[in-house]
N, C-alpha and C positions, 0 to 999 in steps of 0.2 A: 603187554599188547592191548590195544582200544580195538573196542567195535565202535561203527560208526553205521548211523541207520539216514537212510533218505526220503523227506515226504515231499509232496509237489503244494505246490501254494498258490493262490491267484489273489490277486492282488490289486487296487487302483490307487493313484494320486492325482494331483496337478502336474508332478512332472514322473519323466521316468523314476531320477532316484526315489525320488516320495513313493512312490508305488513300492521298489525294494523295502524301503526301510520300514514302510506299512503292514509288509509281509512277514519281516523279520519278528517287528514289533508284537503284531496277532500270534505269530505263531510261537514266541519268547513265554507267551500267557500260559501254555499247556509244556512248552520243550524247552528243558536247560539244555548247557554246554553246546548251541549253536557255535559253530564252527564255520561255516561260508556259505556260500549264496548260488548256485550259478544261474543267472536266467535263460531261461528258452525261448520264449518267445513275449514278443514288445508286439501288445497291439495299441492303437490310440482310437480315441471316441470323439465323434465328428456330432454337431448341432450345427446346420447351416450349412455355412463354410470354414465354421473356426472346430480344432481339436478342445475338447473340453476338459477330456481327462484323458489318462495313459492306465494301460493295463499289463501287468507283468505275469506270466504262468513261470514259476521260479521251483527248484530242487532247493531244499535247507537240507542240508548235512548237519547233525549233535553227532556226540559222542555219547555210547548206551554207559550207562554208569554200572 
């Protein structure tokens, strides 16, 4: 049987995926055995009129060794 533990992550890119895959990446530095992703909420960051960047608040699921 696996335990599986969950931390919350925030995250930015250029796009949405970049933003996941930025959060995956920072948080891969301190947590093996990443397992999935789910995101909660997508916000995006405005200068002007144009979105500059995206911002991901995301759960990583590892598995506790």
């Amino acid at each position: 049987m696996s335990i599986a533990k969950v931390i919350e992550v925030i995250a930015e890119g250029e796009s949405i995926e970049k933003a996941v895959e930025n959060g995956v990446n920072e948080a891969s530095r301190s947590v093996r055995n990443i397992k999935h992703v789910y995101v909660k909420d997508i916000q995006a960051l405005v200068e002007g009129t144009s979105v500059v960047k995206y911002r991901v608040n995301a759960k990583v699921t590892f598995v506790v060794e």
